[in-house]
BALOBA-1460 file (C-alpha; in Angstrom, 3 decimals):
// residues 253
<rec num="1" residu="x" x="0.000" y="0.000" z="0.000"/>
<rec num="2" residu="x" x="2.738" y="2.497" z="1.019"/>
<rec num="3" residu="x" x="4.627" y="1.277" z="-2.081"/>
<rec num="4" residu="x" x="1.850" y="1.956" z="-4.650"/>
<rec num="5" residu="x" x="0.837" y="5.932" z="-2.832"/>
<rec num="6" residu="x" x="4.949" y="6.077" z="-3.162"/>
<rec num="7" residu="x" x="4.624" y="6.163" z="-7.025"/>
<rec num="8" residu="x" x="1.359" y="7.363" z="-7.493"/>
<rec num="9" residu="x" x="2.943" y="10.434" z="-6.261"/>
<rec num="10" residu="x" x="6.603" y="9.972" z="-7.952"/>
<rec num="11" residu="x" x="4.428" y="9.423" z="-11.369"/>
<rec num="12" residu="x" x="2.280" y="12.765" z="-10.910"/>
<rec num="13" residu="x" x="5.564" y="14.982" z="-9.825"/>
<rec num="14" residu="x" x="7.216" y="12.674" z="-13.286"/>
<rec num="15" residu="x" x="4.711" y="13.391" z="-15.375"/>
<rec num="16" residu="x" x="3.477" y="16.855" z="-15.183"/>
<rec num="17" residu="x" x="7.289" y="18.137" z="-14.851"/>
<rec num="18" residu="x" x="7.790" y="16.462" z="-18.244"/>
<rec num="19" residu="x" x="4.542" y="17.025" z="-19.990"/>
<rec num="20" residu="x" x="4.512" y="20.747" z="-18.464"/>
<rec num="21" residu="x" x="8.237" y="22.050" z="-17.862"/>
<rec num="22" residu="x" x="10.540" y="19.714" z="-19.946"/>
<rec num="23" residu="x" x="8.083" y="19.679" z="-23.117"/>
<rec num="24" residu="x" x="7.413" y="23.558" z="-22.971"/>
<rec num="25" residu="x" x="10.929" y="24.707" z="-24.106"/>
<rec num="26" residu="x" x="10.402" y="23.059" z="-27.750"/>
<rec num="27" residu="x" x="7.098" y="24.727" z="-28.119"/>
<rec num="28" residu="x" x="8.124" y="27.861" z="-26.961"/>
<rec num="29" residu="x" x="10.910" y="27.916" z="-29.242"/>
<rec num="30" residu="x" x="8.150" y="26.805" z="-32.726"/>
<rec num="31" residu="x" x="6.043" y="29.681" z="-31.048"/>
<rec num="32" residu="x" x="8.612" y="32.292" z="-31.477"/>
<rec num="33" residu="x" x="9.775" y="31.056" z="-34.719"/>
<rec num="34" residu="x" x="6.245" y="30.829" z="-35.810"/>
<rec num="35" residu="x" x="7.332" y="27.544" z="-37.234"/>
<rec num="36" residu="x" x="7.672" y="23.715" z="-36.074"/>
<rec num="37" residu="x" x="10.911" y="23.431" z="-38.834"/>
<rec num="38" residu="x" x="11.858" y="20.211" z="-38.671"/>
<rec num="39" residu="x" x="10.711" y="18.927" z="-35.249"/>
<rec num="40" residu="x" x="9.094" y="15.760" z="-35.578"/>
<rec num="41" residu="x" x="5.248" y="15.210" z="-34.752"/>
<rec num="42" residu="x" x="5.646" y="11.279" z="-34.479"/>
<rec num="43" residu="x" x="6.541" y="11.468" z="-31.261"/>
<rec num="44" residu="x" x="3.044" y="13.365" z="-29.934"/>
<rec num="45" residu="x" x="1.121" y="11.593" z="-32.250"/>
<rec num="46" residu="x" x="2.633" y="7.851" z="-30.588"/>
<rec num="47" residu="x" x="2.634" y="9.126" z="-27.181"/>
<rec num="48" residu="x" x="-1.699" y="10.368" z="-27.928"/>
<rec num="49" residu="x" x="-2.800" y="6.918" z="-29.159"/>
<rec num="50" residu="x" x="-0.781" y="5.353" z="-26.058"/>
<rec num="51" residu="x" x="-2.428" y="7.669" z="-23.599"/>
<rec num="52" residu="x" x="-5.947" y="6.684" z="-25.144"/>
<rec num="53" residu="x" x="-4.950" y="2.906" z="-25.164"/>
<rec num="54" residu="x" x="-4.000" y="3.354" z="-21.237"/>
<rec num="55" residu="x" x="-7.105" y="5.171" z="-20.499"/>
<rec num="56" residu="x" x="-9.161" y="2.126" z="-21.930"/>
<rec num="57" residu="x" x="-6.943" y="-0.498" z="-20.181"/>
<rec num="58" residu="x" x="-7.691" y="1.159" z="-17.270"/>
<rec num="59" residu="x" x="-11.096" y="1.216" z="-17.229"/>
<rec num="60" residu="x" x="-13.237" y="-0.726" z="-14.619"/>
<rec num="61" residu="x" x="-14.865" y="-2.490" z="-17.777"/>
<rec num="62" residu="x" x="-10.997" y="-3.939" z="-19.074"/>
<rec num="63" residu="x" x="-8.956" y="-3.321" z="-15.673"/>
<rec num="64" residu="x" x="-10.592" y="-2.771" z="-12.641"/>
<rec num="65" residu="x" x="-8.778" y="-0.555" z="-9.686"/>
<rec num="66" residu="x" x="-7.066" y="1.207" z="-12.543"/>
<rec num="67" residu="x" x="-7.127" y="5.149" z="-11.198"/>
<rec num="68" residu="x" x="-4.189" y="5.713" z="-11.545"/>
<rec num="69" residu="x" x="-3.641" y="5.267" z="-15.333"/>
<rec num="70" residu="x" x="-7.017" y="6.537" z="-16.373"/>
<rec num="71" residu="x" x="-6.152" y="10.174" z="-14.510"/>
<rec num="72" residu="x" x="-2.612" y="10.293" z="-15.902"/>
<rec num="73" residu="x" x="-3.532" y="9.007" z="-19.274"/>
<rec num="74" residu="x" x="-6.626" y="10.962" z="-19.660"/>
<rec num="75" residu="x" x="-4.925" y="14.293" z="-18.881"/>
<rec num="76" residu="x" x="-2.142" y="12.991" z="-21.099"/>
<rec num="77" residu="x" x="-4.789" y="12.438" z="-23.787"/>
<rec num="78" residu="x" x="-5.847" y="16.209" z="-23.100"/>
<rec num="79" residu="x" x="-1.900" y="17.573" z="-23.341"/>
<rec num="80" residu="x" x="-0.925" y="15.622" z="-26.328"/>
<rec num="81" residu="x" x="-3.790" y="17.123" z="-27.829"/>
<rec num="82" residu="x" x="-2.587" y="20.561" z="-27.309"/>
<rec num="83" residu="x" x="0.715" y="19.755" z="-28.956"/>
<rec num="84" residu="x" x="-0.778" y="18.389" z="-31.737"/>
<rec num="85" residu="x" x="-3.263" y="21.443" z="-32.285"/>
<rec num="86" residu="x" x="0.004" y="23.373" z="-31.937"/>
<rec num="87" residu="x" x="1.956" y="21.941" z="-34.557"/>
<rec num="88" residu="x" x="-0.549" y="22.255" z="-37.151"/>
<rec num="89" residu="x" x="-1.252" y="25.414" z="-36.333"/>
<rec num="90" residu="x" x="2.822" y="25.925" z="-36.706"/>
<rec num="91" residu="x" x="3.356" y="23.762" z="-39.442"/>
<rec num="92" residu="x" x="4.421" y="25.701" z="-42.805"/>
<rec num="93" residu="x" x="4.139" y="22.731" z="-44.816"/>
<rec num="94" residu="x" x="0.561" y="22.037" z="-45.988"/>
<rec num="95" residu="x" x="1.059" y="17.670" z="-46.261"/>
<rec num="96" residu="x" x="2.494" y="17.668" z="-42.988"/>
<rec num="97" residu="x" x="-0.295" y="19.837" z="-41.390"/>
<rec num="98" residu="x" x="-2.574" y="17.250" z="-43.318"/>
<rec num="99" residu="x" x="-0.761" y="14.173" z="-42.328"/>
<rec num="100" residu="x" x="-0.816" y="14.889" z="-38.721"/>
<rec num="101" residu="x" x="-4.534" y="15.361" z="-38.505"/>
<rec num="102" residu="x" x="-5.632" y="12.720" z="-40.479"/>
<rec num="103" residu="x" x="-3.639" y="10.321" z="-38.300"/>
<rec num="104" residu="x" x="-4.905" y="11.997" z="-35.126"/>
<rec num="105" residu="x" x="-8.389" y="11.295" z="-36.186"/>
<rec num="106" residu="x" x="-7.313" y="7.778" z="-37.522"/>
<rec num="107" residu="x" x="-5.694" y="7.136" z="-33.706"/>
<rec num="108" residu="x" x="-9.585" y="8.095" z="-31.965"/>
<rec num="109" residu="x" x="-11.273" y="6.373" z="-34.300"/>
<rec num="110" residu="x" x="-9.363" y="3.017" z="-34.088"/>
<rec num="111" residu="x" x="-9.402" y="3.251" z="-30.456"/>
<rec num="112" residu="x" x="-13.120" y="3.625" z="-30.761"/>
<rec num="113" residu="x" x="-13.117" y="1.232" z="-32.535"/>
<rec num="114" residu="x" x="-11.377" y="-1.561" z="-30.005"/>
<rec num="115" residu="x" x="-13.219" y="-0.249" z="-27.514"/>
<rec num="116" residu="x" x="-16.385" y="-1.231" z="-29.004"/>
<rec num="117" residu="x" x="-15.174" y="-4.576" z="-30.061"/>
<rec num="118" residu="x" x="-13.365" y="-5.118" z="-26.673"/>
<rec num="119" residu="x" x="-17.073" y="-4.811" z="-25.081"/>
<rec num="120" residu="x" x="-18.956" y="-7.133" z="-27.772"/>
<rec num="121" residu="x" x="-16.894" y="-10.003" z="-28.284"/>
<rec num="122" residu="x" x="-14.773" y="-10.034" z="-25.112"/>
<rec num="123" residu="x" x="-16.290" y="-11.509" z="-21.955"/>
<rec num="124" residu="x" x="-14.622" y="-10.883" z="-18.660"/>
<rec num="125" residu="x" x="-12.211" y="-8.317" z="-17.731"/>
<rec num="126" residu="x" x="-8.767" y="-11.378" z="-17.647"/>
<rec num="127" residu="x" x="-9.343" y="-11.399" z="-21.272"/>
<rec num="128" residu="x" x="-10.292" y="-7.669" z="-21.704"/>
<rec num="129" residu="x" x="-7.139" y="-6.872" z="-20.023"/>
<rec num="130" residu="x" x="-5.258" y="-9.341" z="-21.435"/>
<rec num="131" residu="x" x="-6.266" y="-8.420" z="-24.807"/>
<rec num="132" residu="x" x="-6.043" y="-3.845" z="-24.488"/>
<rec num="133" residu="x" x="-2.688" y="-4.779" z="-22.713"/>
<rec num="134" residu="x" x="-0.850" y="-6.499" z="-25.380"/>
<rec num="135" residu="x" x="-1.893" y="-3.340" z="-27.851"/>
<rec num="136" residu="x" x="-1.152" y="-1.033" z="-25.438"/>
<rec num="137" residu="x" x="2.402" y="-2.924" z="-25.045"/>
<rec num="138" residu="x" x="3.304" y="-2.468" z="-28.813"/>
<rec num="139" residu="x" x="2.065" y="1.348" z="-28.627"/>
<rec num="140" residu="x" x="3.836" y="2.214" z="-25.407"/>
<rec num="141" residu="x" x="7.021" y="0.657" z="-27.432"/>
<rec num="142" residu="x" x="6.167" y="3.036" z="-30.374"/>
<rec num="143" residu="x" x="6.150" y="5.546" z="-28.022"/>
<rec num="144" residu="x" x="9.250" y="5.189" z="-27.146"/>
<rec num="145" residu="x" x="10.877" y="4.448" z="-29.975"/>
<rec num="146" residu="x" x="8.736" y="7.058" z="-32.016"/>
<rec num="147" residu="x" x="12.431" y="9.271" z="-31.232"/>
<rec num="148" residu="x" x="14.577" y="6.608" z="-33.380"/>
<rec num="149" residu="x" x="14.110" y="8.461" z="-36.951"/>
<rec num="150" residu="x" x="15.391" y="11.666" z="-35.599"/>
<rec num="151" residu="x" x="17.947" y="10.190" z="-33.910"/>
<rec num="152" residu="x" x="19.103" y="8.729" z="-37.445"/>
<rec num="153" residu="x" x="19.254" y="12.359" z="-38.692"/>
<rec num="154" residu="x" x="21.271" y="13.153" z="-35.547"/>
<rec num="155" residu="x" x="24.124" y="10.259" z="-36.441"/>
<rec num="156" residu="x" x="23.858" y="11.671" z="-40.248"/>
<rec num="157" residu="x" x="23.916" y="15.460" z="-39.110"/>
<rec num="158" residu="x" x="26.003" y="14.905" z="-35.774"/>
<rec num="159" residu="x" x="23.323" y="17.489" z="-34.225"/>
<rec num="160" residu="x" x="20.982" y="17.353" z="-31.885"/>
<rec num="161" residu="x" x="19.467" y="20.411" z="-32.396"/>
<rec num="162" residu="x" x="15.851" y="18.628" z="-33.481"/>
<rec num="163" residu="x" x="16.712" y="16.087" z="-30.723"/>
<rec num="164" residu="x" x="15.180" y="18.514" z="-27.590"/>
<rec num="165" residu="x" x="17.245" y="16.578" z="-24.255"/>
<rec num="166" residu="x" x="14.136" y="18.241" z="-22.690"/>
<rec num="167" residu="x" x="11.753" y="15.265" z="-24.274"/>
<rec num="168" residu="x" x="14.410" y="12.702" z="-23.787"/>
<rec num="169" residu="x" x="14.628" y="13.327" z="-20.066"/>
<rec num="170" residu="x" x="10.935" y="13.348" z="-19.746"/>
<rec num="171" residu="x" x="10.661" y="9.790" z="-21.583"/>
<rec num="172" residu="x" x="13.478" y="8.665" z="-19.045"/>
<rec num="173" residu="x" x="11.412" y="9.885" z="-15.998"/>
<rec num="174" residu="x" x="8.107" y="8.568" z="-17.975"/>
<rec num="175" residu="x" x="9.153" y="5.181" z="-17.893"/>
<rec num="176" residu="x" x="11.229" y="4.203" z="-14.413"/>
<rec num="177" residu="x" x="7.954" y="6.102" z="-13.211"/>
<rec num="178" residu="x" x="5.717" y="3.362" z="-14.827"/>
<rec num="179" residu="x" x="8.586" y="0.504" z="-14.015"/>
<rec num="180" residu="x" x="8.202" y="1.292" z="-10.431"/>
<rec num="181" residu="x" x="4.582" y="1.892" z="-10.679"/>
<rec num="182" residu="x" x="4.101" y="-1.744" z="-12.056"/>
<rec num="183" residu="x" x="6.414" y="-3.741" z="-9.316"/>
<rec num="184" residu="x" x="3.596" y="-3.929" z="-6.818"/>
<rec num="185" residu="x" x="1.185" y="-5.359" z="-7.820"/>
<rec num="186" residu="x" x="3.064" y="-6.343" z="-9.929"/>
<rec num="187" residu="x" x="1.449" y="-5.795" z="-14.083"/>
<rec num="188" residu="x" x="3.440" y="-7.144" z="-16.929"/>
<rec num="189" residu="x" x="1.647" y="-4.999" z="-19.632"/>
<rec num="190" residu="x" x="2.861" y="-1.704" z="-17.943"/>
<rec num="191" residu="x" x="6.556" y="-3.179" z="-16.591"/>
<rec num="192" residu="x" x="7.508" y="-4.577" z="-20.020"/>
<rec num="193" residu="x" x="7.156" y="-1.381" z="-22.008"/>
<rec num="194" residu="x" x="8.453" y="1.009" z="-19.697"/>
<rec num="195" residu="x" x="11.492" y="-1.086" z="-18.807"/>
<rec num="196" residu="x" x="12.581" y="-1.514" z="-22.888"/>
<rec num="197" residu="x" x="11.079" y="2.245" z="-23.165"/>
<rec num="198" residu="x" x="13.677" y="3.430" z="-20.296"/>
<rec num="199" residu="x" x="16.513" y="2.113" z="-22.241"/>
<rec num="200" residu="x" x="15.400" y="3.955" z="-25.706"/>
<rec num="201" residu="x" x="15.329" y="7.167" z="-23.445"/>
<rec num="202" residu="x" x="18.954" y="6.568" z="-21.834"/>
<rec num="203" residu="x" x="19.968" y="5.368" z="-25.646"/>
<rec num="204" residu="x" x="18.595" y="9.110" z="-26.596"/>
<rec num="205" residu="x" x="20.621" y="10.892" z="-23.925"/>
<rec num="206" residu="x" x="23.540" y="9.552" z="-24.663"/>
<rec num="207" residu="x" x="23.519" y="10.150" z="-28.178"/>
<rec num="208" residu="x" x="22.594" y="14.072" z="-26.934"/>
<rec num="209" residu="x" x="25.581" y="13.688" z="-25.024"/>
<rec num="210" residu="x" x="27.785" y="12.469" z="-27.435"/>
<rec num="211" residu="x" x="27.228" y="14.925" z="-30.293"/>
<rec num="212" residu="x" x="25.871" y="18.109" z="-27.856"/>
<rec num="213" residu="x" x="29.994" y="19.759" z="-28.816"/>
<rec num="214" residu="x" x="29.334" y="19.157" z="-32.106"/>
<rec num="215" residu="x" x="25.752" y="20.856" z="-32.249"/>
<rec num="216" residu="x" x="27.268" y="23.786" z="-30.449"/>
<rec num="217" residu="x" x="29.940" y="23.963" z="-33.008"/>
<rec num="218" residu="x" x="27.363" y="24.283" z="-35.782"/>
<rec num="219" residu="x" x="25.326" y="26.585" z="-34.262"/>
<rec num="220" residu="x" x="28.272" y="28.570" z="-33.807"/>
<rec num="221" residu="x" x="29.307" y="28.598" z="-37.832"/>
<rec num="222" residu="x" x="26.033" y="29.071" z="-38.903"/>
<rec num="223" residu="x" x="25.664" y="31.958" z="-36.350"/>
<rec num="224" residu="x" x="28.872" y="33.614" z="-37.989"/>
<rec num="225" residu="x" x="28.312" y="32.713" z="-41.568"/>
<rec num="226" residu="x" x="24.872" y="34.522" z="-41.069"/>
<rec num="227" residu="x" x="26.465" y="37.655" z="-39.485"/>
<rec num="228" residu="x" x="28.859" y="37.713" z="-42.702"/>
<rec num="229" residu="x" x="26.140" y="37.562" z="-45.193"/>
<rec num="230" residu="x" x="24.560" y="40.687" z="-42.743"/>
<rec num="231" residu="x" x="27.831" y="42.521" z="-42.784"/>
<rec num="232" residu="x" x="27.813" y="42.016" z="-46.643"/>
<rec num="233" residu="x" x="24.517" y="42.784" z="-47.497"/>
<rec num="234" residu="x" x="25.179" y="46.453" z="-45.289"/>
<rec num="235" residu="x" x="28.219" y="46.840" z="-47.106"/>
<rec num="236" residu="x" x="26.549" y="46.891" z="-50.155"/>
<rec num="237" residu="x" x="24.100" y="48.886" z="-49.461"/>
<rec num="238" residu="x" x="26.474" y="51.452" z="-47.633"/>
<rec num="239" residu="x" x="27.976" y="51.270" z="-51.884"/>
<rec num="240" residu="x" x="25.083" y="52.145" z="-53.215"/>
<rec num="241" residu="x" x="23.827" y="54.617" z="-51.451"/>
<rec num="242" residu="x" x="27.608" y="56.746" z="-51.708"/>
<rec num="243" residu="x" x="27.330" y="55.810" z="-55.483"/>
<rec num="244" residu="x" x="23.594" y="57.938" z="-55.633"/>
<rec num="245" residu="x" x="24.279" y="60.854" z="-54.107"/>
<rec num="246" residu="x" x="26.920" y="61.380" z="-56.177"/>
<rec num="247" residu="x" x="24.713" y="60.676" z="-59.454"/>
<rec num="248" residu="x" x="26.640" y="57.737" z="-60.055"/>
<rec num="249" residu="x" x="24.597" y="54.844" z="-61.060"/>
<rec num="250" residu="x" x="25.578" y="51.289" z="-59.338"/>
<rec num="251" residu="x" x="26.669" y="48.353" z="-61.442"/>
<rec num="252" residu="x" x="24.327" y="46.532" z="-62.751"/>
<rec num="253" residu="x" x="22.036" y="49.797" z="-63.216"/>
């Protein structure tokens, strides 16, 4: 008992720091830029279709004594939402604004969908469970390895500037969360997908770690190469300008 009010509370402080503090720096950033650039969505449209498949495993219908993972996954439902709203709002590319909603309303209506069929042709919630747990296993993996195409373009690039360490760290914290959450009593659908999920995260963070120099070194050209092409373009006009007041037309002119 003391165990499972132990990480009810360690997965509430876990999960709203990462949904809330550690995701907010990447959308702040899109705001600004009035752009999502290349961020990914794959990794808010895995993480909403996991949160809905949690919220039915945990209902008293599939899993009974389950309050735990309908309240976080239902206001995880609710959050993932947001981001998703966000980045089509942000997104300057029409297919991608496209391909993010369709699948977003592809997601509810398959889980619909199970739902319904769950109800009719499942009897009992062993099999229920048994059933919405080995889906929600394989999403919950998706999840977390939803990350694994950009961190191919971070071993092509050697940059982890669309690699935020912010959503990395919250996957890490996600899933020792769960892991602890599922020791007692002990539930193999939520301890087998946060354990493997735990090690994608650490796989992330170490890959952040092991090309963050680089990134900064980047940055750093690209930071000076665009003050160059500033100081050039000022130059140039600085030319002109000289060149018509003296009645002098520019090259070109």
């Amino acid at each position: 008992m003391i165990l499972e009010v132990f990480c009810y509370y360690l997965y509430v402080l876990c999960y709203w720091h990462s949904s809330f503090i550690l995701y907010r720096p990447t959308f702040i950033k899109i705001c600004k830029k009035g752009s999502v650039e290349e961020f990914s969505p794959m990794p808010y449209l895995a993480t909403f279709v996991n949160c809905m498949l949690w919220v039915l495993y945990g209902m008293p219908f599939v899993n009974p004594n389950s309050t735990l993972v309908i309240t976080i996954n239902g206001a995880g439902c609710v959050i993932e939402l947001v981001y998703l709203l966000l980045f089509v709002f942000y997104s300057n590319d029409k297919k991608k604004r496209l391909k993010v909603m369709v699948i977003s309303i592809l997601e509810v209506i398959a889980v619909g969908v199970l739902a319904a069929l769950v109800l009719s042709l499942a009897h009992g919630t062993k099999r229920r469970s048994r059933i919405v747990g080995m889906l929600a296993i394989i999403c919950n993996v998706m999840m977390y390895a939803a990350p694994l195409s950009v961190m191919k373009m971070v071993i092509t690039t050697k940059s982890v500037e669309y690699m935020p360490f912010s959503i990395s760290l919250a996957s890490l914290a996600n899933g020792i969360a769960w892991s602890i959450y599922a020791i007692h009593p002990f539930d193999p659908y939520i301890a087998a997908p946060n354990g493997l999920g735990t090690l994608f995260a650490l796989a992330q963070l170490i890959l952040y770690a092991t090309y963050y120099n680089s990134t900064k070194k980047q940055k750093a050209a690209k930071a000076k190469s665009e003050l160059g092409l500033a100081e050039v373009v000022v130059v140039h006009d600085n030319k002109v300008s000289k060149l018509s007041s003296k009645g002098i037309a520019p090259d070109g002119q």
